[in-house]
Every structure is written in structure tokens, then in C-alpha cells.
Legacy VTK file of the C-alpha trace (Angstrom):
# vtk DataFile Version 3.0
C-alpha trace
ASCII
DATASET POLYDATA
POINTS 149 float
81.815 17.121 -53.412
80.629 16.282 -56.700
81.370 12.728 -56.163
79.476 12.935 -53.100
76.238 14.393 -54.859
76.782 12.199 -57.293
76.730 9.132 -54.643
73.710 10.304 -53.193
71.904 11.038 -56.787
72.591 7.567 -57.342
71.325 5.924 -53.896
68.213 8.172 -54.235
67.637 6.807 -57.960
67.871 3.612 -56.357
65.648 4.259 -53.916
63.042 5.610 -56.239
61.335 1.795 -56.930
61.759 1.472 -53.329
59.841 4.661 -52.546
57.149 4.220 -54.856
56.436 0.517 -53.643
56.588 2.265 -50.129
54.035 4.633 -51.211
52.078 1.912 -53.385
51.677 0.110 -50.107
50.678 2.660 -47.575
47.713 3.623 -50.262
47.138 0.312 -50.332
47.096 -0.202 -47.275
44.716 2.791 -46.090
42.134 0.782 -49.447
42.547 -2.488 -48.447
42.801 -2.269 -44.596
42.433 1.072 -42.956
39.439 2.174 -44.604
37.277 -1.433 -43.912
39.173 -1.382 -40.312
37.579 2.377 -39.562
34.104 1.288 -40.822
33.956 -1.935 -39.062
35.199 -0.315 -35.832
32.598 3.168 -36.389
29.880 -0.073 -36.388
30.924 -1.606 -33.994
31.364 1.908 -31.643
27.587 2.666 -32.992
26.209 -0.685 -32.068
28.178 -0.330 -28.929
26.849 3.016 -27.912
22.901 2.131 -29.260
23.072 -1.031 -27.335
23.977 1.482 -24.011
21.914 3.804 -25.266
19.235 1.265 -25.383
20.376 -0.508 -21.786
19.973 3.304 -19.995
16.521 4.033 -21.463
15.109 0.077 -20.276
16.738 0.991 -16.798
14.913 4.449 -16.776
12.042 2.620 -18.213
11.748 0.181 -15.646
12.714 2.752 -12.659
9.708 4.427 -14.057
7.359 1.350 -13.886
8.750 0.433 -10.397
8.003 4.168 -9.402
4.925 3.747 -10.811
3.760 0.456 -9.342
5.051 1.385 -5.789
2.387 4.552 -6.172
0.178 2.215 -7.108
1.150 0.080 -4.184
0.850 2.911 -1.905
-2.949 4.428 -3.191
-3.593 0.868 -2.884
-2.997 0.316 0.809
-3.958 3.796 1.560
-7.189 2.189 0.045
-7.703 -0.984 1.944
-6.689 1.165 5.105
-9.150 3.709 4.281
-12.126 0.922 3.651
-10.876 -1.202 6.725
-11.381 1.898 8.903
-14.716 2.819 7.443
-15.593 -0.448 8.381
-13.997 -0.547 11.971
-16.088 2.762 12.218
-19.043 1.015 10.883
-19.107 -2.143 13.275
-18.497 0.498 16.136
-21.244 2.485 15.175
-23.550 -0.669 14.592
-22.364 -1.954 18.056
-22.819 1.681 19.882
-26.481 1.175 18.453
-27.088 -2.909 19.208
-25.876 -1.225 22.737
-28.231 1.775 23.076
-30.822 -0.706 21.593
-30.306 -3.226 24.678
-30.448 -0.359 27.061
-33.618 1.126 25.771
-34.600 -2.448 26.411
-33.808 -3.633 29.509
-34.647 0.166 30.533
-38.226 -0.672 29.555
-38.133 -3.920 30.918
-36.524 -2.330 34.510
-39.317 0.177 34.163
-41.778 -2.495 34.029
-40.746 -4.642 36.713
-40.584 -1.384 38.964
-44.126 -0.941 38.016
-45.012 -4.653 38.461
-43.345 -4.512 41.869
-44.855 -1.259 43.109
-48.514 -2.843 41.572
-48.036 -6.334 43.094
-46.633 -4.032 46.522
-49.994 -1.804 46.452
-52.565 -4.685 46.231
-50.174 -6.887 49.010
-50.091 -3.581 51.242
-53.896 -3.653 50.172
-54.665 -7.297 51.245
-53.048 -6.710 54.539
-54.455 -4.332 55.610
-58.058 -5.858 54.757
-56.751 -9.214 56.440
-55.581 -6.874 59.237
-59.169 -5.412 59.582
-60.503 -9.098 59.376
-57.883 -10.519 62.226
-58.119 -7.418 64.124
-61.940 -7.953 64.574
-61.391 -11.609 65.240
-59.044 -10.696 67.875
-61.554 -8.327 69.346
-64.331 -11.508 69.012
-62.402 -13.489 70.643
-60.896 -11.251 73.566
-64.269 -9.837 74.522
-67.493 -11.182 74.872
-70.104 -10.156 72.920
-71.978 -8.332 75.015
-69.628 -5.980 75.956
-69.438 -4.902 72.283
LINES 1 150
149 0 1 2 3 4 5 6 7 8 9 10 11 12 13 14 15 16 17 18 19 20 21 22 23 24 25 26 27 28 29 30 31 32 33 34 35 36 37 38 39 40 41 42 43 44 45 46 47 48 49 50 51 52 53 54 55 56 57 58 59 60 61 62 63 64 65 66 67 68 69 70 71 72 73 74 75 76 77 78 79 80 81 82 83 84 85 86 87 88 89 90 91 92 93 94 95 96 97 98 99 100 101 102 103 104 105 106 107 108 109 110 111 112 113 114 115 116 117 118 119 120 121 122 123 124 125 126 127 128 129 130 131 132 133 134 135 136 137 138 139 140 141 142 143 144 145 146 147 148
């Protein structure tokens, strides 16, 4: 057994230089590699993350505008439909008036023809009957003599 500890006492103090370069390297390793590796990796991860970051916030930004100019779109046409009925209302109103205008008008005008027409009847039923006085005595002239008269 002693030879045995022995063998291994003398492959481990072998292995010692081997160990220590072993070690050497792994610290050397986590200096040289690991250590610029992690950094350059946590950079990249932040740049990564801040450029998403900055990608969500533009698309909320411009859901924001879009919401913002479709309102604006909307009040907009609610606008022009509001001041193309006021006008619609307008030309009605402005007709229903050129309309009562005409009436009052040609009301007048029918009123005065009536008039005209009754007047010009009165003095024709007027002339007749003085012609009719005339031709009746002519008649009577002519039918008897004038002695009988």
C-alpha cells in the first residue's frame, strides 16, 4: 500500500506544473477572454434592448399621431358636413323666400288683373247698356212713326 501511495504522491507531484498551468490558464482565460466576451455581449444586449426599446416607443409614437390625425380627420369632416348643411339650409331658406317673394308677386299682379278685368267689365257692361239705350230708341224710331210717339 505504501508503494501505492507512494505511486500516486509521485503522479500528483507530477501533475502539480500541470495543475498550476491548468489553473494559470482558466484565470487567464476569464482576463483575457471571458471578462471582454461578457462586456461586449452586456453592450451588445443593452444596445439590443434600447434599440427595441426605442422601436416600441416610435410605434406607440406614431399610433398616437395616426390616432391623433384620424380625430383630426374626423372633427374635420364633421366640419365640412356641418358647414355644407348650414349652407344646404341656407340656399333652402333663400329659395323658400325667392318663392314666397314670387308669390307675393304674381299674387299682386293676379289681384290686379282681377281688378283690371272687373274695371274694364264695369265700364263694357256700362257702354252697353248706354249703346243699348241708344239702339233701343233707334229701333223704336225706326219701327214707329213719329207721331205715334
Amino acid at each position: 500500500m505504501d508503494q501505492i501511495f507512494n505511486q500516486i504522491g509521485g503522479l500528483v507531484l507530477g501533475a502539480v506544473p500541470t495543475m498550476l498551468l491548468f489553473i494559470f490558464l482558466v484565470v487567464a482565460y476569464g482576463i483575457l477572454v471571458r471578462r471582454p466576451l461578457d462586456r461586449a455581449l452586456a453592450e451588445r444586449r443593452a444596445r439590443t434592448s434600447g434599440a427595441v426599446e426605442k422601436a416600441k416607443d416610435a410605434i406607440s409614437d406614431a399610433e398616437a399621431k395616426t390616432a391623433e390625425y384620424e380625430d383630426r380627420l374626423r372633427k374635420a369632416r364633421a366640419e365640412i358636413f356641418a358647414a355644407r348643411d348650414a349652407r344646404m339650409k341656407q340656399w333652402a331658406a333663400q329659395r323658400e323666400q325667392t318663392l314666397a317673394d314670387a308669390r307675393a308677386t304674381t299674387s299682386q299682379k293676379v289681384l290686379a288683373g282681377k281688378l283690371e278685368i272687373e274695371q274694364g267689365l264695369a265700364d263694357a257692361l256700362r257702354q252697353i247698356e248706354s249703346v243699348g239705350a241708344e239702339l233701343s230708341e233707334q229701333v223704336v224710331r225706326a219701327i214707329l212713326p213719329e207721331a205715334a210717339r
